[in-house]
Backbone and ligand atoms as CSV (ligand in chain L), in Angstrom:
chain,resi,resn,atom,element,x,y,z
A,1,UNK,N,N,-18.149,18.463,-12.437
A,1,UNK,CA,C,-17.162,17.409,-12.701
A,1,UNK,C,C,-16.195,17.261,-11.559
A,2,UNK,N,N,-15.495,18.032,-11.039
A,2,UNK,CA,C,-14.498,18.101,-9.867
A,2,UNK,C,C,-15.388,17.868,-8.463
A,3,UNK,N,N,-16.607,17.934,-8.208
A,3,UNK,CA,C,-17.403,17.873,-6.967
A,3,UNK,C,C,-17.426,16.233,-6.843
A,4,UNK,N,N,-17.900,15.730,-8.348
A,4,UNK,CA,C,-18.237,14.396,-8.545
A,4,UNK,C,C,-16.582,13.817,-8.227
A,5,UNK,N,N,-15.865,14.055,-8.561
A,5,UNK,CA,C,-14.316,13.341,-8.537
A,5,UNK,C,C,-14.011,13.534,-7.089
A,6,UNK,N,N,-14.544,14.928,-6.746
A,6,UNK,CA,C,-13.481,14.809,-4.891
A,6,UNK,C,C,-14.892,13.807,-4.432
A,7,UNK,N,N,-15.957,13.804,-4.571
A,7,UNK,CA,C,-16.493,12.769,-3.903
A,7,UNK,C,C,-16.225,11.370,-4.122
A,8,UNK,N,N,-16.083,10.916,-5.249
A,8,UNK,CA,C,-15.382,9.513,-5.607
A,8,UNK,C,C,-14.185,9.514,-4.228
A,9,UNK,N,N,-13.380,10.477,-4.558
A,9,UNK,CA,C,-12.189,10.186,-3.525
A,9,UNK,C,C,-12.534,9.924,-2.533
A,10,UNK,N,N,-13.151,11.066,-1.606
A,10,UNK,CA,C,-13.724,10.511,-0.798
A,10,UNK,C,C,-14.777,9.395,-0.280
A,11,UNK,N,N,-15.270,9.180,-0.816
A,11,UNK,CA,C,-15.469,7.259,-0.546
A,11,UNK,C,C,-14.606,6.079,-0.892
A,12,UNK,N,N,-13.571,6.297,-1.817
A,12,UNK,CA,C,-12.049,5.308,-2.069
A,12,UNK,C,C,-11.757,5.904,-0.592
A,13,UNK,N,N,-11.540,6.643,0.194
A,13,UNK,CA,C,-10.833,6.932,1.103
A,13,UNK,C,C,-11.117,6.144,2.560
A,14,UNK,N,N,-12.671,5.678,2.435
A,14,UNK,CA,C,-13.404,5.244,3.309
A,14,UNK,C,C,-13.159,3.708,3.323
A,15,UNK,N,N,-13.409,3.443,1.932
A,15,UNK,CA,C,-13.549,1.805,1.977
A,15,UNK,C,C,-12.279,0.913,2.710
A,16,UNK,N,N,-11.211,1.397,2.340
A,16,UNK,CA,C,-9.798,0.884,2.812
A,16,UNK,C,C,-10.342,0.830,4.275
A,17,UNK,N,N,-10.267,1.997,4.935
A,17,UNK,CA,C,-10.560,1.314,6.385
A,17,UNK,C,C,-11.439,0.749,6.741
A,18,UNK,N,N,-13.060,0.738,6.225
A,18,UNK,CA,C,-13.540,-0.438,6.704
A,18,UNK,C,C,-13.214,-1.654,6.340
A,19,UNK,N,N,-12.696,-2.314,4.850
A,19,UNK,CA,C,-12.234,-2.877,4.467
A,19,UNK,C,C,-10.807,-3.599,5.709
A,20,UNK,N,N,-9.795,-2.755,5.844
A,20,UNK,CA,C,-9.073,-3.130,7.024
A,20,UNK,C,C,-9.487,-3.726,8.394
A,21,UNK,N,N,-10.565,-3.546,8.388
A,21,UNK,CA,C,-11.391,-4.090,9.971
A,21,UNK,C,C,-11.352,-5.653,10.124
A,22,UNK,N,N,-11.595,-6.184,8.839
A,22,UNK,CA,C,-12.409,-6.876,8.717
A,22,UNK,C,C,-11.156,-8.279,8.295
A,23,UNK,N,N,-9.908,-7.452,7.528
A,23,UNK,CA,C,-9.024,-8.458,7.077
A,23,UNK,C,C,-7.423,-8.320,8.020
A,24,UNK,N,N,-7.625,-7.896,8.948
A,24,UNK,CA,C,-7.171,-7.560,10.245
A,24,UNK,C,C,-7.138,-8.063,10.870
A,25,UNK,N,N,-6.476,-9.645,11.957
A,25,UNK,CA,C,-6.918,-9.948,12.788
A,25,UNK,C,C,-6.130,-10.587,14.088
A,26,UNK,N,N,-6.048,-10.940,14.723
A,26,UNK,CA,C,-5.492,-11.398,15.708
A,26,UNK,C,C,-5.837,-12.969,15.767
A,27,UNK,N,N,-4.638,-14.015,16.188
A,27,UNK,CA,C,-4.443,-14.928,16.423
A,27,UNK,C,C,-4.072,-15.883,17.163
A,28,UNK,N,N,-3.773,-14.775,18.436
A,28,UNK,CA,C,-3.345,-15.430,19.154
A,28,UNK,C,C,-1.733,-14.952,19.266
A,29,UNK,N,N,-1.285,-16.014,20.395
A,29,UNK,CA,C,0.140,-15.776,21.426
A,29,UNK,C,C,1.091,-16.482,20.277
A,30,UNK,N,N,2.399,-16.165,20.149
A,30,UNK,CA,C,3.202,-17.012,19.110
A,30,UNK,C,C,3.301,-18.479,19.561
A,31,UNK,N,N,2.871,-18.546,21.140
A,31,UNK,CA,C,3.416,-19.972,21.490
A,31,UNK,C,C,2.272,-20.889,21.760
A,32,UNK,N,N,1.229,-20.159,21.103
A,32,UNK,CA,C,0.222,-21.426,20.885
A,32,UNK,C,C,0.235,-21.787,19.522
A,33,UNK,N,N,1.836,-21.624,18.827
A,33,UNK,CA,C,1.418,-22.566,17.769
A,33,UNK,C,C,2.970,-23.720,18.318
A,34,UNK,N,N,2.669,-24.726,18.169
A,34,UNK,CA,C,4.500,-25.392,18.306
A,34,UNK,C,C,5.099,-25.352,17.165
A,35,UNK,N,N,6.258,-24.976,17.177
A,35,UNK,CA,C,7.365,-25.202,16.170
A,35,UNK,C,C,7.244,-26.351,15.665
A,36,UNK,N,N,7.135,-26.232,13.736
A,36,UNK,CA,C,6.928,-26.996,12.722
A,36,UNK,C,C,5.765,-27.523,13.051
A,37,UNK,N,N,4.514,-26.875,13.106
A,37,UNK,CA,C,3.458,-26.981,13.082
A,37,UNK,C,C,3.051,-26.129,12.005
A,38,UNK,N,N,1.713,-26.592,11.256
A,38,UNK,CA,C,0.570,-26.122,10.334
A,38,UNK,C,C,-0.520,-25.882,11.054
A,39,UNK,N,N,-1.175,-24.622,11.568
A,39,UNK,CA,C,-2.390,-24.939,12.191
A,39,UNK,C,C,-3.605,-24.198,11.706
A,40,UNK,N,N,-4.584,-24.259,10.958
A,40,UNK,CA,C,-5.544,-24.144,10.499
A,40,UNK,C,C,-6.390,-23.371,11.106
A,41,UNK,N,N,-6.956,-22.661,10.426
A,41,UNK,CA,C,-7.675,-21.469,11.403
A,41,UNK,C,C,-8.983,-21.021,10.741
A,42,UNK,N,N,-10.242,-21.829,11.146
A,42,UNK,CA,C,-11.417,-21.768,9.908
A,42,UNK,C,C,-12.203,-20.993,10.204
A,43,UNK,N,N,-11.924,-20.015,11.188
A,43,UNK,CA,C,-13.002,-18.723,11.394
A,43,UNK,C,C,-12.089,-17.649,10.147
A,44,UNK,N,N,-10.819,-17.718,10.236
A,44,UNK,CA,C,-9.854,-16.809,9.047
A,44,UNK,C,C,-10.048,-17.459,7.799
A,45,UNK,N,N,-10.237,-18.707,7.782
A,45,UNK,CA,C,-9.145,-19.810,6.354
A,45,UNK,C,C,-8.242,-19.432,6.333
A,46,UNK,N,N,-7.190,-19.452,6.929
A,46,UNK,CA,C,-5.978,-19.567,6.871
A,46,UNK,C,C,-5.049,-20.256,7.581
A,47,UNK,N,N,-3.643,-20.680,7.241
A,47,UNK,CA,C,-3.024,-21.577,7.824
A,47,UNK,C,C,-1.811,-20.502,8.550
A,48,UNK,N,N,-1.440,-21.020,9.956
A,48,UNK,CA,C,-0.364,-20.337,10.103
A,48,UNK,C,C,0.355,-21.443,10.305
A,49,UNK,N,N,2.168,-20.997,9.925
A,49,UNK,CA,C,3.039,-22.077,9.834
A,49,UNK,C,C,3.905,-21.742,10.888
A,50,UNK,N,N,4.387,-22.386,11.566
A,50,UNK,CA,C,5.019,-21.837,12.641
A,50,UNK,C,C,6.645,-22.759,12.370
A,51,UNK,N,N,7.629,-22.763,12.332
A,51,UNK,CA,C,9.119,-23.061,12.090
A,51,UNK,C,C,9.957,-22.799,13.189
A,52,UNK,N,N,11.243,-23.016,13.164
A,52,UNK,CA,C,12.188,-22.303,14.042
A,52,UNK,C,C,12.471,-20.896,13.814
A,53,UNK,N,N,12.131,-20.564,12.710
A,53,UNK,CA,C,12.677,-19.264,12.674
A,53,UNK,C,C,11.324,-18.215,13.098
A,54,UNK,N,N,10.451,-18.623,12.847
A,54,UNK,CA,C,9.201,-17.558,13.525
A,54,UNK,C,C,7.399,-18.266,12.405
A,55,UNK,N,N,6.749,-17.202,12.347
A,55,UNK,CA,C,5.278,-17.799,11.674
A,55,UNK,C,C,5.122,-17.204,10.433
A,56,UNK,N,N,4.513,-17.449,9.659
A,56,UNK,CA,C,4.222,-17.107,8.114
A,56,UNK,C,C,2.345,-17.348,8.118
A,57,UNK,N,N,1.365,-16.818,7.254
A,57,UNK,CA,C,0.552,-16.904,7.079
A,57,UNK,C,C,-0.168,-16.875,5.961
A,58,UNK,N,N,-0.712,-18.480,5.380
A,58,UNK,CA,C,-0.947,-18.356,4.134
A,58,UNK,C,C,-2.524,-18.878,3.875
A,59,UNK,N,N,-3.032,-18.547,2.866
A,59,UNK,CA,C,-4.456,-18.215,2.685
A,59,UNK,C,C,-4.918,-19.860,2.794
A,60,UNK,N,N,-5.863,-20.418,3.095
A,60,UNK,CA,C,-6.435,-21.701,3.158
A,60,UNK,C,C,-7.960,-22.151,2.417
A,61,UNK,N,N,-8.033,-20.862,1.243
A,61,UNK,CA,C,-8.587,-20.728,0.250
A,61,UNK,C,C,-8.471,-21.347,-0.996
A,62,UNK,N,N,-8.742,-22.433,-1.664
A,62,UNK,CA,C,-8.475,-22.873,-3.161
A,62,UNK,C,C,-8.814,-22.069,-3.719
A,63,UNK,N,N,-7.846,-21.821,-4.746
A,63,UNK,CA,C,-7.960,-20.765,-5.733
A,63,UNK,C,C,-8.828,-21.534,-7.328
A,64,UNK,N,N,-9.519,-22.416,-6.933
A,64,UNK,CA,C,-10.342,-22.895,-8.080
A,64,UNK,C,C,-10.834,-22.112,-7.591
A,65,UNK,N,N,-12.328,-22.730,-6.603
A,65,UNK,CA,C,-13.784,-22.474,-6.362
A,65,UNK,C,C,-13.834,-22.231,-5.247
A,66,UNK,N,N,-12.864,-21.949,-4.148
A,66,UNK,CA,C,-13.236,-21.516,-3.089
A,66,UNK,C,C,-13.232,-22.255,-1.752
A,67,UNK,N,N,-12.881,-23.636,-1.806
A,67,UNK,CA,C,-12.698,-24.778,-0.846
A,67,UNK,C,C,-11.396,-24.170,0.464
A,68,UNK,N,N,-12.461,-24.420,1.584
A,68,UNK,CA,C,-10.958,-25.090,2.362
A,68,UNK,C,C,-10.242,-25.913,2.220
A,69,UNK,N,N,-8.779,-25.566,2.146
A,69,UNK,CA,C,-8.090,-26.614,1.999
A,69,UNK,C,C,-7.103,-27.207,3.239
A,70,UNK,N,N,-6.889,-28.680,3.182
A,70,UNK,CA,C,-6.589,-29.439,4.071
A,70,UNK,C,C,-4.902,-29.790,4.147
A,71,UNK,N,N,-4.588,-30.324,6.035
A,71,UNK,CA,C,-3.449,-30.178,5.317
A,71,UNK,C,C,-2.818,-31.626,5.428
A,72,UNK,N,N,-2.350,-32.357,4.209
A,72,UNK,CA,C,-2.038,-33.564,4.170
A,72,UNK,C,C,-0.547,-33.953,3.545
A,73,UNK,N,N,0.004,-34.821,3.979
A,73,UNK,CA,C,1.382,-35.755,3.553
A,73,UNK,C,C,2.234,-34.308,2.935
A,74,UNK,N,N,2.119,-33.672,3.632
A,74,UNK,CA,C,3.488,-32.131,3.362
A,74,UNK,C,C,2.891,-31.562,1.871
A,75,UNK,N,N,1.631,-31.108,2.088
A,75,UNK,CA,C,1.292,-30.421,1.105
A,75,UNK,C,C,0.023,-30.006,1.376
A,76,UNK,N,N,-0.918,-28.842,0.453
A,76,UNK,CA,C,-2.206,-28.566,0.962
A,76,UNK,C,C,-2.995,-28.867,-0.160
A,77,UNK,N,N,-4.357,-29.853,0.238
A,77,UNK,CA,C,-5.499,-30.619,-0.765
A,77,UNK,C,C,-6.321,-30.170,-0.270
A,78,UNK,N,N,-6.959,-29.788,-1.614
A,78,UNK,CA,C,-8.433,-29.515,-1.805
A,78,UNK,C,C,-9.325,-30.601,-1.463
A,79,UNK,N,N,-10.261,-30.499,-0.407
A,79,UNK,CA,C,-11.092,-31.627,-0.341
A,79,UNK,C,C,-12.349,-31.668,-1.659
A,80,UNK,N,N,-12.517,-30.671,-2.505
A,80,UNK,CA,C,-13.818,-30.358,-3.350
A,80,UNK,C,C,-13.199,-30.915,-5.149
A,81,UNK,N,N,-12.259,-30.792,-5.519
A,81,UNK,CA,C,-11.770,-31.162,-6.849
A,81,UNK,C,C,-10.223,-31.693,-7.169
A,82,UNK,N,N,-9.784,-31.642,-5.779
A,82,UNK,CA,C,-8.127,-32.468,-5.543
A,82,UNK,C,C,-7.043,-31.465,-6.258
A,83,UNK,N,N,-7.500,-30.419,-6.020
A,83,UNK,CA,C,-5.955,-29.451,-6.411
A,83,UNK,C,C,-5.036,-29.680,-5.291
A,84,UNK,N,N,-3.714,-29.244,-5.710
A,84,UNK,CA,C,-2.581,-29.410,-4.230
A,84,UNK,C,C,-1.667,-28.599,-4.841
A,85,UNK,N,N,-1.433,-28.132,-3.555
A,85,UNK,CA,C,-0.398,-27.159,-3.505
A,85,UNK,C,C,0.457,-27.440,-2.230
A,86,UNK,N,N,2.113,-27.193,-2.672
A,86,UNK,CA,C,3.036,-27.350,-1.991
A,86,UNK,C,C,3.324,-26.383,-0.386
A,87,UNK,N,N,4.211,-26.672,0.067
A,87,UNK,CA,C,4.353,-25.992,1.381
A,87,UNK,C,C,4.891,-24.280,0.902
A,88,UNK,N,N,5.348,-23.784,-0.079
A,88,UNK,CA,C,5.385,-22.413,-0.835
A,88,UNK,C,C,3.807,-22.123,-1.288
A,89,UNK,N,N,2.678,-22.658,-1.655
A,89,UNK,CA,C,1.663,-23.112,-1.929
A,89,UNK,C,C,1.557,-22.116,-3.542
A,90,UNK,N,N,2.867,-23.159,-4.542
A,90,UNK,CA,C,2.557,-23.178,-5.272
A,90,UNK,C,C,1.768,-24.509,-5.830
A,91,UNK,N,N,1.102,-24.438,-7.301
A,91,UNK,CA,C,-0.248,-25.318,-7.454
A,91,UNK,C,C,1.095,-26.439,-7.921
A,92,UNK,N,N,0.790,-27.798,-7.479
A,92,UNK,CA,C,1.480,-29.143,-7.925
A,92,UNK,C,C,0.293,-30.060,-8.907
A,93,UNK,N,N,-1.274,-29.448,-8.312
A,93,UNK,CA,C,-2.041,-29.986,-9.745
A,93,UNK,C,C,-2.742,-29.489,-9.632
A,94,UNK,N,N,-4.230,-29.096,-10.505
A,94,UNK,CA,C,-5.152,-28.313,-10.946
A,94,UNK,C,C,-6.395,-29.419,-10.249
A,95,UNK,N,N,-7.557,-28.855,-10.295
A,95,UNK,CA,C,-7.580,-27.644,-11.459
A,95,UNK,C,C,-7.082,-26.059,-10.560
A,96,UNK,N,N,-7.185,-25.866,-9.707
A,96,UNK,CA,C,-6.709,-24.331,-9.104
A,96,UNK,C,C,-5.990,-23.870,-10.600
A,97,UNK,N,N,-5.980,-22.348,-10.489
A,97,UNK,CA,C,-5.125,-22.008,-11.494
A,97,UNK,C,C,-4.385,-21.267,-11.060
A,98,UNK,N,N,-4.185,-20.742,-9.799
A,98,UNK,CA,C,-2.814,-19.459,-9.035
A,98,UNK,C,C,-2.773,-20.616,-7.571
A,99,UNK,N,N,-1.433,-19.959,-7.463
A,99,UNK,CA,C,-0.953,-20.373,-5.934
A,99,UNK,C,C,-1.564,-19.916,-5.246
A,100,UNK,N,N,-1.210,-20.020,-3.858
A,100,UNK,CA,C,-1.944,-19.493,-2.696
A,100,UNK,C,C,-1.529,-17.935,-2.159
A,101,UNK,N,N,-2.420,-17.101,-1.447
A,101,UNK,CA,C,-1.576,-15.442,-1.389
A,101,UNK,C,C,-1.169,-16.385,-0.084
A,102,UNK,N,N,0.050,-15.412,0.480
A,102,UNK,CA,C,0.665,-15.095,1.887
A,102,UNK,C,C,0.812,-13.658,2.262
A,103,UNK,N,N,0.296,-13.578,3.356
A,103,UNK,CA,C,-0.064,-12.617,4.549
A,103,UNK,C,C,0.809,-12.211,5.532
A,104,UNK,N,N,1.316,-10.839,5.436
A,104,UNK,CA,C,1.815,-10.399,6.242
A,104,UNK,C,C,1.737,-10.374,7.402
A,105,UNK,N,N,2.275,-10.932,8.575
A,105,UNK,CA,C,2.185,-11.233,10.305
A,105,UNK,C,C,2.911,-10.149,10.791
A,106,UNK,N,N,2.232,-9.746,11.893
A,106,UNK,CA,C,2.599,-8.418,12.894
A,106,UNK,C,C,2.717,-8.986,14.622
A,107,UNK,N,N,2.874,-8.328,15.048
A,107,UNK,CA,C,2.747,-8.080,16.430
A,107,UNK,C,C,2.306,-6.917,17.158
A,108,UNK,N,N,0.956,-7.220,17.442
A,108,UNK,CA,C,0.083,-5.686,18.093
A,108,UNK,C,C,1.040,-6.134,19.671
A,109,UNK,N,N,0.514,-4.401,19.908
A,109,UNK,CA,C,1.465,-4.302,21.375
A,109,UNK,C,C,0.831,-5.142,22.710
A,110,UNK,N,N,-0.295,-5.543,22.308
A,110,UNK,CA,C,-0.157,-7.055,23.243
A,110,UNK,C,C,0.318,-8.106,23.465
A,111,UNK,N,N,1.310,-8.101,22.774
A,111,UNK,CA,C,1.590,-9.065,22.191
A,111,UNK,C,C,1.018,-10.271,21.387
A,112,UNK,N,N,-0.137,-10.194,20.941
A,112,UNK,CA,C,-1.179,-10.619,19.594
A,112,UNK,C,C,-0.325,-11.019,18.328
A,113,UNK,N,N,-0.460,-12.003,17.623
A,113,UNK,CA,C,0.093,-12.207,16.816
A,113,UNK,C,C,-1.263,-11.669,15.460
A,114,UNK,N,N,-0.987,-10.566,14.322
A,114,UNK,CA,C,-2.089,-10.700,13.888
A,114,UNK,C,C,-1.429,-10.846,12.362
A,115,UNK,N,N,-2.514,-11.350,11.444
A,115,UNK,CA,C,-2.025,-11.477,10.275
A,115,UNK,C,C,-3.204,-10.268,9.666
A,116,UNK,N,N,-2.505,-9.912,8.800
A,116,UNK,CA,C,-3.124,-8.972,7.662
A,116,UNK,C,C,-3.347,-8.856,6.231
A,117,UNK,N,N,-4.704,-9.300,6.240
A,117,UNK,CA,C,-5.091,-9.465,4.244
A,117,UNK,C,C,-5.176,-8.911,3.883
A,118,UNK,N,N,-4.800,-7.918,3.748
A,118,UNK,CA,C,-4.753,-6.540,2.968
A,118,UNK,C,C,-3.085,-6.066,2.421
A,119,UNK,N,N,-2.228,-6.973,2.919
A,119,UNK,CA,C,-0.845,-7.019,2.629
A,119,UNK,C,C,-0.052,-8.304,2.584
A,120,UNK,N,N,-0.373,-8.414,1.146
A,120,UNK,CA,C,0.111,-9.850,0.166
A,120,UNK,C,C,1.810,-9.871,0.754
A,121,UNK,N,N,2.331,-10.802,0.826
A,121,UNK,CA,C,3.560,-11.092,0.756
A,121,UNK,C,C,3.800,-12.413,-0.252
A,122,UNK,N,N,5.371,-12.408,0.142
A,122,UNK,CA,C,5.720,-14.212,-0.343
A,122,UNK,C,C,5.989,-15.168,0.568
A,123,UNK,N,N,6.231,-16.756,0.233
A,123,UNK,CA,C,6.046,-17.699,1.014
A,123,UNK,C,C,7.289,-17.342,1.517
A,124,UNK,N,N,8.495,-16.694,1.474
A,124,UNK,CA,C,9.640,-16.249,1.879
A,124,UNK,C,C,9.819,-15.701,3.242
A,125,UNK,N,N,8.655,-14.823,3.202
A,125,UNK,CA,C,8.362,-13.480,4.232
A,125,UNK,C,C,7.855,-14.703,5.663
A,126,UNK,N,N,9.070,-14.362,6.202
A,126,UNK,CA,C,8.711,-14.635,8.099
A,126,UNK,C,C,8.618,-13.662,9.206
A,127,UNK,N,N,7.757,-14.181,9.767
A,127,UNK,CA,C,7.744,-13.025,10.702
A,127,UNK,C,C,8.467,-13.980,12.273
A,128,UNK,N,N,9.540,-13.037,12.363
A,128,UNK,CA,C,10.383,-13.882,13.380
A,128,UNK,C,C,9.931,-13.672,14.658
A,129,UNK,N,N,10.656,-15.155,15.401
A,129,UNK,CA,C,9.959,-14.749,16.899
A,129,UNK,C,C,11.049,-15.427,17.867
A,130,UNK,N,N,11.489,-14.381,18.453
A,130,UNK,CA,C,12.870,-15.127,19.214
A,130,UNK,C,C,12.334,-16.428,20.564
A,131,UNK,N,N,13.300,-17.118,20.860
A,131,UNK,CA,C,12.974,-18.543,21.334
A,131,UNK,C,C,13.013,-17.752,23.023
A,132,UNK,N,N,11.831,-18.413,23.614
A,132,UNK,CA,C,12.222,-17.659,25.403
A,132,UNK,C,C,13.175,-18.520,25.632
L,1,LIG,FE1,FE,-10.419,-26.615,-4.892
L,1,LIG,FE2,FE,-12.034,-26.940,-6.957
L,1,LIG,S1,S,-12.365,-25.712,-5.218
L,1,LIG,S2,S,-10.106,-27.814,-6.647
């Protein structure tokens, strides 16, 4: 019984980091996005938002069925069943039934901007970036 349990552990122990590889990524320089820009990123699905105050990163996944979603008249549409969700990307109509996750943004010491799916945030959470 205890051989079988430390081995369970040890493979929970494993998956996280390959798991991390994969939802890990780099995006680029902060200043290839312009301020108050949305820019779409369909090798990730995800949108990064870039503001005056720094970038945020939110999933570009419909939470119906799985659609990329687009970004139109200050809000994000589903091109597959017309859900929309607001710039917080909570749902404004269905069918989706949850908002959108947001992704924690880092800075690897290359200065890389990377976002990370493995650490949910809120549409709140900025990751700041001082002006050169
Ligand atoms: Fe987006 Fe259905 S997949 S509304």
């Amino acid at each position: 019984g205890a051989g079988l349990l430390a081995s369970a552990a040890a493979v929970r122990s494993v998956i996280p980091a390959l798991t991390r590889t994969s939802k890990v990524f780099s995006v680029g320089q902060p200043n290839d996005y312009p301020v108050n820009s949305f820019s779409l990123l369909p090798e990730h699905k995800v949108f990064i938002l870039r503001d005056h105050e720094g970038v945020r990163a939110v999933s570009a996944v419909c939470t119906h069925l799985g659609c990329v979603l687009k970004r139109a008249e200050n809000e994000f549409h589903c091109p597959c069943h017309g859900s929309r969700f607001d710039d917080t990307g909570q749902v404004l109509s269905g069918p989706a039934p949850s908002p959108l996750p947001w992704y924690k943004m880092d800075l690897s010491f290359d200065g890389q901007l990377q976002v990370d799916m493995t650490r949910r945030t809120s549409s709140r959470f900025v990751f700041k970036i001082m002006s050169p």
